[in-house]
C-alpha positions as CSV (number, residue, x, y, z in Angstrom):
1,X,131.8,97.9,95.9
2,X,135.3,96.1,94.9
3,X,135.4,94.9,98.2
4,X,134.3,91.0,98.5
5,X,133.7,89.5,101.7
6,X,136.6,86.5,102.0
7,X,136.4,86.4,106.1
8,X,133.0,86.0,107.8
9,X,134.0,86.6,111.1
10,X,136.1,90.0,111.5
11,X,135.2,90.3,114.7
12,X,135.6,94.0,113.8
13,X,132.2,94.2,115.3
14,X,132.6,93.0,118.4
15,X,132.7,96.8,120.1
16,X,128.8,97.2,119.5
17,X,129.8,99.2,115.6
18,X,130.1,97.9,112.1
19,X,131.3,99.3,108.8
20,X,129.4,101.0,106.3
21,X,130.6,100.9,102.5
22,X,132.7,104.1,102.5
23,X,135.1,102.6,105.5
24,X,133.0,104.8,108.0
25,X,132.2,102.8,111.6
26,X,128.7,103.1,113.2
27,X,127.1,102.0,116.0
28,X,124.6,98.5,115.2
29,X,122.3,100.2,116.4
30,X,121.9,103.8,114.3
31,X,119.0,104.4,112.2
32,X,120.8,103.1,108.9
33,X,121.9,100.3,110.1
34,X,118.5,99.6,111.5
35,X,117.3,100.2,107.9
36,X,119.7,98.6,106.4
37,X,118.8,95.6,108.7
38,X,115.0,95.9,107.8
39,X,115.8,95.9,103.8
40,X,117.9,92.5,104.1
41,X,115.2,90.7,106.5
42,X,112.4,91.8,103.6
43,X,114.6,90.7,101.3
44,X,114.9,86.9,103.4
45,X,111.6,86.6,103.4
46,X,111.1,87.1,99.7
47,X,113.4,84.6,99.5
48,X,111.4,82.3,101.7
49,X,108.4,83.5,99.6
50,X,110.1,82.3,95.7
51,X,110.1,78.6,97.6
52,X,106.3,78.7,96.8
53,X,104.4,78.2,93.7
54,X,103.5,81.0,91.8
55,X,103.0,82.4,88.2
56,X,106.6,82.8,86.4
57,X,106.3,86.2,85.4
58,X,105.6,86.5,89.2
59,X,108.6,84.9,90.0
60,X,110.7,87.1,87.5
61,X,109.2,89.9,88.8
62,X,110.2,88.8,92.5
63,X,113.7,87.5,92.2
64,X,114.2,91.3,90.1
65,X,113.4,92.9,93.3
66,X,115.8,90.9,95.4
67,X,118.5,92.4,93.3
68,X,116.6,96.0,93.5
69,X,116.9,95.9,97.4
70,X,120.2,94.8,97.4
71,X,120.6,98.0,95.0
72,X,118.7,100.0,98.0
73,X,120.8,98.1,100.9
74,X,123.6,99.1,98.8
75,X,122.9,102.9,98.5
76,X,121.4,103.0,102.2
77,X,125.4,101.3,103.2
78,X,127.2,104.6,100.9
79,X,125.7,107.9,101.9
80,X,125.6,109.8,98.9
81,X,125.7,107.3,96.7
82,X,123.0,106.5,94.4
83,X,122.2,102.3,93.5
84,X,118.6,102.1,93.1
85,X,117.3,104.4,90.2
86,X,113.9,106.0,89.3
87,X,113.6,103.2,86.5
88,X,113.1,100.3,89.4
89,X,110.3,102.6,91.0
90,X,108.5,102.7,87.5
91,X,108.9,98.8,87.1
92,X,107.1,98.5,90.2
93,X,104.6,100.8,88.9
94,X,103.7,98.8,85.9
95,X,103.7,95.6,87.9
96,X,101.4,96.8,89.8
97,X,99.0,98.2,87.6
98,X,99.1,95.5,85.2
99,X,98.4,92.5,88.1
100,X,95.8,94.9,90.6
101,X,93.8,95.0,86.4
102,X,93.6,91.2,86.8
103,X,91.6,91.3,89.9
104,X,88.1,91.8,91.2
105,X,87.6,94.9,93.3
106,X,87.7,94.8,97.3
107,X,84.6,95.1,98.4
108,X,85.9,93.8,102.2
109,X,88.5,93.8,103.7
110,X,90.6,91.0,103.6
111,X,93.0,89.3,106.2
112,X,96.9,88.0,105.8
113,X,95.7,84.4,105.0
114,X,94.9,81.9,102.2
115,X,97.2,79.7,100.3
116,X,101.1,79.5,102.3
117,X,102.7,81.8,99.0
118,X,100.0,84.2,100.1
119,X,100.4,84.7,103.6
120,X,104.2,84.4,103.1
121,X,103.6,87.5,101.0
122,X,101.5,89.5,103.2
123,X,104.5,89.0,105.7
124,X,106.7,90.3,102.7
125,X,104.7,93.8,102.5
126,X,104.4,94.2,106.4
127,X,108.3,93.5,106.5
128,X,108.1,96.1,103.5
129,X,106.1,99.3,105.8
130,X,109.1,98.4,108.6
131,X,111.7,98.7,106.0
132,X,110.2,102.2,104.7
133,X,109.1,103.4,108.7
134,X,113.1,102.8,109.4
135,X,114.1,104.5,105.4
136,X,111.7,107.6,107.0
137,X,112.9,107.5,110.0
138,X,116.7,107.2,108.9
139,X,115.3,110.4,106.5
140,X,115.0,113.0,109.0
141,X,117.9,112.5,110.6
142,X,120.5,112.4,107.7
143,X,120.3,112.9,103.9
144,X,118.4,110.0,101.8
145,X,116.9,110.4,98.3
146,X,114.3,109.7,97.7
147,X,113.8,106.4,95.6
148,X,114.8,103.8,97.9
149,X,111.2,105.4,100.4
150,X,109.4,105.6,97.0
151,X,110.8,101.8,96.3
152,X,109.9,100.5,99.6
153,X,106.1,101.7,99.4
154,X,105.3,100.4,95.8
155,X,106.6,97.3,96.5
156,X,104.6,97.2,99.9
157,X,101.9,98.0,97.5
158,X,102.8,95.5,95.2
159,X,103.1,92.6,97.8
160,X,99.9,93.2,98.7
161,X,97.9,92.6,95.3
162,X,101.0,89.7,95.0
163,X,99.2,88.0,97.7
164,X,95.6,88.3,95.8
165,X,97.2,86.9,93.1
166,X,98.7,83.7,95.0
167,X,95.1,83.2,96.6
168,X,93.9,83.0,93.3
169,X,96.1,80.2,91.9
170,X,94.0,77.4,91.3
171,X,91.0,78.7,91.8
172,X,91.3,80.1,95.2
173,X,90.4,83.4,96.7
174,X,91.2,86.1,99.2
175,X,90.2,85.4,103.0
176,X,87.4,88.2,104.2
177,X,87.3,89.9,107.2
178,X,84.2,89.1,109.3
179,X,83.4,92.3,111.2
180,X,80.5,92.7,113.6
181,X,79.4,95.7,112.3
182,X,78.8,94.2,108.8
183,X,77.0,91.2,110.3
184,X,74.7,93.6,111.6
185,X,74.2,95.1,109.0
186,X,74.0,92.2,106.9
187,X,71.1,90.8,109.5
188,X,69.4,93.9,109.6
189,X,68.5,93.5,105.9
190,X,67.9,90.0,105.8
191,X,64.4,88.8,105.9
């Protein structure tokens, strides 16, 4: 990781391949890449997501995992190389347990909206599932430890109750789905 980027455009890539961290060349398009690709757009749109007002611990807790997946993107770039370790999985952990004890229990289920800092991170923890469909995918083709998967689904998890939390700031709260099979059964009880 000496290497620091001084020139933007190479134009090394301009034959359709691009270089991983060990000097190797493959194609754009290959499953790491691809992952790597996923882990840098979630990591974009966390960044979009810290614009928003939130808790500071939150925030803390947020920019951290920017660093994390830059750990992961890191790793993911150097077969065989390990970036992310077990203790960022366990941070996520915690985080999760200690702000999912802070909320009411889901009763419904509840849609991708509310407050802007709450939708922006339910598109954060769908971003997330790509980035850990294209780590599993990238999996079964080649080696890959285990951590940056493990890393990619807590923090999916995490987003999620992240976004409760948001709908919850100033007073707020989650937006419900409205099925039709719970109307019914909602008017079939009514009076």
């Amino acid at each position: 990781m000496g290497k620091r980027l001084t020139q933007i455009a190479t134009r090394t890539g301009d034959d359709g391949t691009t270089g991983l961290a060990n000097n190797a060349r493959v194609g754009k398009d290959s499953l790491r890449i691809t992952a790597i690709g996923e882990v840098d757009e979630l990591n974009s749109h966390l960044g979009l997501l810290l614009c928003e007002p939130m808790p500071d611990g939150v925030r803390e807790l947020l920019v951290d995992v920017q660093h994390q997946l830059f750990n992961l993107g890191g790793e993911l770039s150097m077969p065989g190389f390990e970036l992310l370790k077990t203790q960022a999985v366990l941070q996520l952990d915690q985080a999760l347990a200690d702000h999912n004890a802070t909320l009411p229990r889901l009763a419904e289920f509840i849609l991708p909206a509310g407050t802007r800092g709450a939708a922006q991170a339910h598109v954060c923890r769908t971003v997330a599932r790509r980035a850990e469909r294209a780590v599993v995918a990238l999996g079964r083709a080649e080696t890959v430890r285990e951590a940056p998967r493990h890393y990619l689904n807590r923090l999916s998890d995490l987003l999620f109750v992240l976004a409760r939390v948001l709908n919850r700031l100033d007073g707020g709260d989650d937006v419900y789905w409205k099925s039709e099979r719970m109307a019914r059964e909602g008017d079939a009880g009514a009076p």
